[in-house]
N, C-alpha and C positions, 0 to 999 in steps of 0.2 A: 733128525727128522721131526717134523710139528707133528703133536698128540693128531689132526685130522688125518695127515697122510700115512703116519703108524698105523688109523685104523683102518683106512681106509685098505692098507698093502694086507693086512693081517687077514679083513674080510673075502679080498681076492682071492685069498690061499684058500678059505673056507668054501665060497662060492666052487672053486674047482675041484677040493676035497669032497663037496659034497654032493655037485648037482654033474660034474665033470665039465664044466664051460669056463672060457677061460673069461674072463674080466678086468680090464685094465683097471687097475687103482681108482685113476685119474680120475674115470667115469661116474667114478663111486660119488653118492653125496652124501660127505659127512658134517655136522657143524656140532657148534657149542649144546648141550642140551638144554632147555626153556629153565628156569628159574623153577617153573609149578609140578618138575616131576625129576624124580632120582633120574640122578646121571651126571657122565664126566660129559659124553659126546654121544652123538643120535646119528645113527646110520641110517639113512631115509631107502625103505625096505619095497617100496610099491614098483619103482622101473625093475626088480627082480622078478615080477612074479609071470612073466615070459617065461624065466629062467627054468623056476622049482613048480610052474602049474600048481601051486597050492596058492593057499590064505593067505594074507599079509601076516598075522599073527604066529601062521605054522612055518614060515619061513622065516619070520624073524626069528623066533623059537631056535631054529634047526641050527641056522647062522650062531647064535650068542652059544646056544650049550656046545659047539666045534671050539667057539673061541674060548671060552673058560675053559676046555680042557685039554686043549694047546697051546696056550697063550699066558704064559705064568704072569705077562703085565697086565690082565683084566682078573676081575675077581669076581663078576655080575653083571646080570643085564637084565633088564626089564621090557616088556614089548607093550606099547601101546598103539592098537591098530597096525599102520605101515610105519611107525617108528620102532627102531630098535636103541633103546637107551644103553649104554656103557660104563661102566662102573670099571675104574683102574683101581690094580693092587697096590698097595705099597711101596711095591719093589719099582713099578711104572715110573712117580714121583722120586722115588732116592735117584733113579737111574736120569729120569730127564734132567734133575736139578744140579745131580753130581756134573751133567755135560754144558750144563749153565755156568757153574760156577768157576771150573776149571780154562773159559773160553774168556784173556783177558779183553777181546773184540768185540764178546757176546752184545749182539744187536746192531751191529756195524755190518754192512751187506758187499756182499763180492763184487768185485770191480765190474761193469759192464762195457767197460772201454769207450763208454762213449764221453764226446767233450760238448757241457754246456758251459754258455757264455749267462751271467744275471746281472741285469741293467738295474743300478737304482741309484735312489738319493738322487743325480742330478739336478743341482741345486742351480739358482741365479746367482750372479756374483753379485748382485746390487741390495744384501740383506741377509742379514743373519739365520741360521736355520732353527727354526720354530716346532712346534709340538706337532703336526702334520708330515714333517721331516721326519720326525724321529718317529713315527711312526712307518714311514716309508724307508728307511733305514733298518729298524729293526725287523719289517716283515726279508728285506732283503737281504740281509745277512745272513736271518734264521733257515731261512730259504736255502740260500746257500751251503749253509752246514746240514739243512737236511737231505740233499741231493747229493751231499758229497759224503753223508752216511749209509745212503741209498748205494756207493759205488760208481759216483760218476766225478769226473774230472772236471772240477768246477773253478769258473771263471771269474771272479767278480769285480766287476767294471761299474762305471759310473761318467757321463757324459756332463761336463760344468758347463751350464750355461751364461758363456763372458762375453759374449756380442749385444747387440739390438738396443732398439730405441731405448729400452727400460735399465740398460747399464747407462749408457748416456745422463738419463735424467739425473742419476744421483752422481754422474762426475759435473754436468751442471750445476746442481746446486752448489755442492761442495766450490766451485768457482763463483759461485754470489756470495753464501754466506758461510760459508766453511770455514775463513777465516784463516789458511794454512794449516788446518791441521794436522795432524799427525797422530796416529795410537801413541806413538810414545811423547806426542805434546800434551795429551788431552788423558790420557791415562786409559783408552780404552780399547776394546779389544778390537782389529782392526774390521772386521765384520760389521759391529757393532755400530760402528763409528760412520760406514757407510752406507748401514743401513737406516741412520738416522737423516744423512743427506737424504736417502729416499723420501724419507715421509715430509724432507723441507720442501722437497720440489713437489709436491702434492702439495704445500700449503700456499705456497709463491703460483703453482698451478689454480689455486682454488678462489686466492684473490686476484687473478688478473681476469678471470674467469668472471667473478663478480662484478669487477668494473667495468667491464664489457659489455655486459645485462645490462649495469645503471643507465649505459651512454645509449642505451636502446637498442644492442644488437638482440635477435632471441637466443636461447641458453643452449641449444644445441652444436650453432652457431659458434658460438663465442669458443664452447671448446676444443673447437677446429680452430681455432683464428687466437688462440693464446700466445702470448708472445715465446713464453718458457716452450711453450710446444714446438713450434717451430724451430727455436734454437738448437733442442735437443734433437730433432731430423737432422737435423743442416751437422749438427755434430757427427752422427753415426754418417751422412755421407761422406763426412772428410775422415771418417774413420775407418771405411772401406778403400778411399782415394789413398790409402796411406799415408797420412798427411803426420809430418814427428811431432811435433806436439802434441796433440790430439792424441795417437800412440802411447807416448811418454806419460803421460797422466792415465791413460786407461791402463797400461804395465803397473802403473806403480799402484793403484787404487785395486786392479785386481789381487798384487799380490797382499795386500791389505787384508782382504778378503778372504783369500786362499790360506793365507798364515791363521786365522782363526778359526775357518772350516775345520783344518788340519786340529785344532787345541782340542772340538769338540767330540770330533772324529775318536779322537784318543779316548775321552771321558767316557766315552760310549761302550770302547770295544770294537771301534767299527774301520776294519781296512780294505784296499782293494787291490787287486791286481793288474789294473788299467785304468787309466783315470785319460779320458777322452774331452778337448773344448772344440764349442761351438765355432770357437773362429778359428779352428785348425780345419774343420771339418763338415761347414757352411756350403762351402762347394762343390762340396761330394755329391752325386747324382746327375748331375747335368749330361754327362756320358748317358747316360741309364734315357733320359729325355731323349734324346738322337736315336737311342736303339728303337725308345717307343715308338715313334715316329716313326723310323722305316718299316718297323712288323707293321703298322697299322693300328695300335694300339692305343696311341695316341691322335689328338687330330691339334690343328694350327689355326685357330681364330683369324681371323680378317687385319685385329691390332695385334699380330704378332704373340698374343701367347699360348700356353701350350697347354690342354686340359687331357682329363681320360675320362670318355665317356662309363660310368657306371649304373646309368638309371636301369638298364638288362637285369644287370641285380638285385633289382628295388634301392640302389642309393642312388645320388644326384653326380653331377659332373665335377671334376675334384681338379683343382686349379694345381696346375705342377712349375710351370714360369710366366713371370708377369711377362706383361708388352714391353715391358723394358729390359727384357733376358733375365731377371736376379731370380733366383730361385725361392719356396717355399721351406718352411718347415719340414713338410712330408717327402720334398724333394733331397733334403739333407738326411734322415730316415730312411729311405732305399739306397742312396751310399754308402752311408756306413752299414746299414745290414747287408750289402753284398759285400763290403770289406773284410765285414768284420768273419762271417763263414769262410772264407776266402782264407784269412789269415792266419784262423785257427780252427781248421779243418772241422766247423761245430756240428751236431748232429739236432741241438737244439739251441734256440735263444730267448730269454726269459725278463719282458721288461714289467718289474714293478712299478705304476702308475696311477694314479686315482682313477676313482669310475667315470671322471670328468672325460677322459679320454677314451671309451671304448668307441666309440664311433673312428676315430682317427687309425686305431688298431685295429680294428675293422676293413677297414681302407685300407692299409700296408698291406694287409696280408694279400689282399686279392689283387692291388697293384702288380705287386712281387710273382704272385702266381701267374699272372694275364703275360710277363714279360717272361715267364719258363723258366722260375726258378724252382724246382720241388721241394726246396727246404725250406719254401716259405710257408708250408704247412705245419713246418714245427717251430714257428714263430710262436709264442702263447705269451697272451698280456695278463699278468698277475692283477688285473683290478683289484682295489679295495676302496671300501669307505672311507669316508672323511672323520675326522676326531671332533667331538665337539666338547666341551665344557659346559659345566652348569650356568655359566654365565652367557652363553650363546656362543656363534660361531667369530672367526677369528679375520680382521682384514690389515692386510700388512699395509698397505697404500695410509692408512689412516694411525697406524703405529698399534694394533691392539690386540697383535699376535702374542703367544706365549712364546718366550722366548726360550729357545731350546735350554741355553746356557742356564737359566734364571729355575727351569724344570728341574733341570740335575741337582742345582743344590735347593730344593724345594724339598726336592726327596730326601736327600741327605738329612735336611735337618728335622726332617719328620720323620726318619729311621732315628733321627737320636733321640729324640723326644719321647718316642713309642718304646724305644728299648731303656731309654734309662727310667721309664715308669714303671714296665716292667718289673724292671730290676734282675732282668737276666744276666746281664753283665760285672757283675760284682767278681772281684778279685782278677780281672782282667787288664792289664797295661793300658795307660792312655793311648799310646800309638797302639795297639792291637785294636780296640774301641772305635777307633778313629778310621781304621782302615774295614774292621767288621760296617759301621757304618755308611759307608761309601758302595761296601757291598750289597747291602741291603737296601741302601735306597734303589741303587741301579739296579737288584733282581729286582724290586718291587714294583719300577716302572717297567722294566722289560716284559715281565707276566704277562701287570695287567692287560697290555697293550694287544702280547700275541696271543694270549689265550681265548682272544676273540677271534673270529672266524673272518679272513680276511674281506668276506664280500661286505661283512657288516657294519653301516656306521656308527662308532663307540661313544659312548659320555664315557670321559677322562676325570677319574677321582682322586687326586692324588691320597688321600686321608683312610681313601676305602682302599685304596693297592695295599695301603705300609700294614695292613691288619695281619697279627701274628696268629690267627682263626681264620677256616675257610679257604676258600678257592685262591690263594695269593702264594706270592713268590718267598716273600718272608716263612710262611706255614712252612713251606717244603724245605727253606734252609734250615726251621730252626730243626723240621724233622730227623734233616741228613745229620746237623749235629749233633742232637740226641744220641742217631745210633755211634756215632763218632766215641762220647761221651762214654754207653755202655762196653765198646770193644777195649780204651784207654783201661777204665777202669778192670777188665779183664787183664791187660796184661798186668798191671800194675798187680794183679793178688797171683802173677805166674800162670796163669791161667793159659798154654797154648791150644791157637786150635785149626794150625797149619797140616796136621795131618791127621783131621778128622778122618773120618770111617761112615762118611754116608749111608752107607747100604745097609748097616747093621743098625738102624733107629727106625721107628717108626711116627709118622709124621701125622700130627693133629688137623684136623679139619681147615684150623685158620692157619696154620703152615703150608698144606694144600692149595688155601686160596693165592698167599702169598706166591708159590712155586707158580700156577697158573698168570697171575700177573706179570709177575717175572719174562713166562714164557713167550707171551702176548708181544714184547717189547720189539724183536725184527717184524714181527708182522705192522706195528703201529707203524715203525719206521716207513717200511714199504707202503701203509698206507697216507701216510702225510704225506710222502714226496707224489708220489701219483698224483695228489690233492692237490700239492703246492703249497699243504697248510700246517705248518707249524702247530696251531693251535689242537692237531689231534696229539703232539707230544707233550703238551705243556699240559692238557688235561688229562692224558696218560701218568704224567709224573703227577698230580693232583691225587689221582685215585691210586698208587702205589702207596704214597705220603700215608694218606688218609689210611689203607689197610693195615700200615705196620702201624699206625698209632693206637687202632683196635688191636692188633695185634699186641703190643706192647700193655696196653693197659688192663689184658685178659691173663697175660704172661708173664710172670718176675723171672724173666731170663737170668739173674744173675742167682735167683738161690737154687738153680734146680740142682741136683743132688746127685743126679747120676751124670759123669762127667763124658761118657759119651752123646747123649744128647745134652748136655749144653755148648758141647764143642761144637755139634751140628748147630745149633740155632746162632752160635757166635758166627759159624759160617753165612748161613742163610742171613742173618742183619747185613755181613760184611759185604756179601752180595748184593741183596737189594741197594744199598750206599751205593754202591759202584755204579749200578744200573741209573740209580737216581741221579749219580753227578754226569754220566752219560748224557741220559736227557736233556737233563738243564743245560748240558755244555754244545747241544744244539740249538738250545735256544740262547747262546752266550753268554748264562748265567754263572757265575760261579758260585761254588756250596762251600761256608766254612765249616772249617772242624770242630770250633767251640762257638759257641752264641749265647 
């Protein structure tokens, strides 16, 4: 039971003991107490005074001296006006922490039975994934593991996008100047490789483009009337005609692609459980068109296409098939969202997307509703901001994105750099080094990343993430080490402390604060996943870090002298570590044991 609802049950009993009315708990409001006045927690005394016809002050009074003298887990209270402050015993802290520590799930929440599906990353096949990826990757994973710590049955999917004009351009190019390449002619990774045909056909676009102005077309013009341009339409129609050629090179160039997606995937930590393409699943909705139609829903232009009037709800009319029947984006969008409910019985669906998209997300939902699906209301689009650099923002067309690959080992070798200045690493294995390093740069950039609040958009540091001080990822591994450090060296002098004796210690102020944080930890939970936001864990694990370092640096845990309290405090470290790799291992961080 959380310290609120303990007191809130304790004061029910008081309330009928004293005034004879009964009181559900529930009703009761209890919270944290304010920082500027003694207290554990504040029973808000004013909606009582119906109850006891007296003062705020005499009822708070009446209430607190019931509960200290029934209540052997409170030891004081104090009443200010219609607050009543609460002061826990002793025995309140041995008792909640002893039910923390023995709980090896503590902060993992009970099943709800329900099944969500989380859309992310869906990447283009025509270029490698870049720092905005991986930001959209890590919010969706984190996601992921925080809803499936919350108790929900979690899905995570990811739609490739391998069709349209803009795959074309770079099998294009790659047929001017590509030269026959191959990843394994050219030594690179196969993403890589065509994602640099993309930025050729941008260049071959850019000077045909040019010479079309000199000959006196105007510039608008010209880039309608591109030669490259054209080609690459005339490709994607012989590419939906099924034409084998055209097939044959797009197979082999996807898996190109796909093979190196996969490499990064790995580096990351990042898997899924359904991996969905564009041109499996292009066609989906056109069904869902004919339904709108007949409800009325839809209406049928003069040239044959198909729109849904939405200006009723302050937006404009949303085009669902051309005059030549082929469908849209949002048309493919209401297929697989009714497929995908359909096939995995979901209760909710969760697509991670930039804020470029909320108007589009916007539009699904009330599509989807207008056609009477009611679980289009538990559609919810994860927007987030864009990532920027100190250097500006990033355009792949032009080649001047960070490339995701090129990130990871950026971090990498800025985690070794930072750590072998340090010099924390001494007397450590090259391979342990090696693999600590890899660790550190990936929490470093995971942190920074999620510890921002997804709606916001981030400047990306990589130099300020690797800091071994402060709000970073590194800080909290080296912390979890630390206590790693002090527990080895415990056993090492025989020192057990598996069947510590809780109840029989009394616990110092900043051991207190520590148990309070500790306790905090399912509620954070519950609170990010309602949120969607990771970032309330990652700053949660910040300010646990940060306590036991205060803690630690007020405390010489290993000389204290009496060995029942140091067996408790060896517990309480052992705990808190637990909690902390908990955390982190929502945000797919991993914690080493030495650093």
């Amino acid at each position: 039971m959380t310290p609120d609802m303990f007191i809130a049950s304790k004061a029910s009993e008081a309330i009928k003991a004293i005034y004879g009315a009964d009181v559900e708990a529930s009703s009761l409001q209890v919270g944290v107490t304010r920082k500027e006045f003694e207290g554990d927690y504040t029973l808000v005394v004013f909606p009582l005074l119906k109850i006891s016809h007296s003062a705020p002050e005499n009822t708070g009074k009446a209430i607190g001296d019931w509960l200290v003298a029934n209540v052997p887990e409170i030891s004081g209270f104090n009443c200010v006006k219609g607050f009543l402050n609460i002061l826990f015993s002793n025995l309140y802290w041995n008792e909640l922490f002893a039910e923390i520590a023995s709980d090896p799930d503590f902060g993992l929440l009970p099943s709800t039975g329900k099944n969500v599906m989380v859309e992310f990353s869906s990447p283009n096949t025509n270029k490698p994934l870049h720092l905005g990826h991986i930001r959209n990757n890590l919010l969706g994973d984190s996601v992921s593991r925080l809803l499936k710590a919350s108790g929900n049955n979690v899905i995570k999917t990811t739609l490739v996008n391998d069709r349209g004009v803009h795959i074309c351009k770079s099998m294009l190019a790659w047929q001017k100047v590509g030269g026959g390449a191959t990843p394994e002619s050219s030594g690179k990774k196969g993403d890589h490789l065509v994602g640099d045909m993309y930025v050729a056909f941008n260049d071959i676009f850019n000077k045909e483009v040019d010479e079309l102005v000199a000959s006196g077309m105007d510039k608008e013009q010209a880039k309608k009337e591109a030669p490259c341009l054209k080609e690459a339409h005339e490709m994607l129609q012989k590419w939906e005609a099924g034409d084998k050629d055209v097939r044959d090179l797009w197979s082999r160039m996807n898996k190109w692609v796909l093979d190196g997606f996969e490499q990064t995937y790995a580096a990351l930590g990042i898997s899924f459980d359904k991996v969905y393409y564009e041109s499996q699943t292009y066609l989906l909705g056109k069904s869902l068109v004919q339904k709108g139609l007949d409800s009325g829903v839809f209406t049928r232009d003069p040239d044959g296409s198909v729109w849904c009037d939405l200006t009723a709800d302050g937006l404009d009319r949303k085009l669902l098939l051309r005059s030549d029947g082929t469908s849209v984006y949002i048309t493919q969008d209401l297929g697989t969202a009714e497929r995908r409910f359909a096939e995995y019985n979901l209760d909710s669906h969760v697509y991670v997307v930039g804020d470029e998209q909320n108007y589009h997300f916007q539009v699904l939902k009330l599509i989807l509703s207008k056609l009477g699906f009611e679980w289009a209301q538990n559609i919810f689009h994860l927007s987030y901001g864009m990532v920027e650099l100190p250097e500006g923002k990033m355009k792949s067309r032009e080649g001047t994105v960070v490339d995701a690959d090129d990130l990871i080992e950026k971090m990498y070798l800025e985690a070794k750099a930072t750590s072998e200045e340090s010099g924390k690493l001494e007397g450590i294995s090259e391979e342990k080094k090696e693999k600590l390093y890899r660790m550190i740069g990936l929490g470093a950039l995971k942190y920074f990343i999620i510890k921002v609040d997804p709606k916001k958009t981030m400047l990306f540091d990589p130099k300020e993430s690797i800091d071994f001080n402060g709000n970073t990822g590194p800080f909290i591994q080296y912390t979890h080490a630390r206590i790693r450090s002090i527990l080895r060296k415990a056993t090492e002098r025989g020192i057990s402390y598996s069947n510590a004796t809780i109840s029989a210690v009394p616990f110092s102020a900043k051991e207190i604060r520590l148990v309070k944080l500790l306790d905090l930890f399912p509620t954070k939970v519950a609170e990010g996943a309602a949120a969607y936001s990771p970032a309330i864990i990652a700053n949660y694990a910040y300010d646990l870090a940060k306590e036991f370092n205060q803690y630690y640096h007020e405390t010489p845990i290993l000389k204290e002298e009496d060995m029942s309290m140091l067996q408790v405090r060896l517990v309480l470290i052992d705990t808190l570590s637990a909690v902390l790799r908990r955390a982190m291992g929502i945000l797919g961080i991993e914690l080493p044991e030495m650093m």
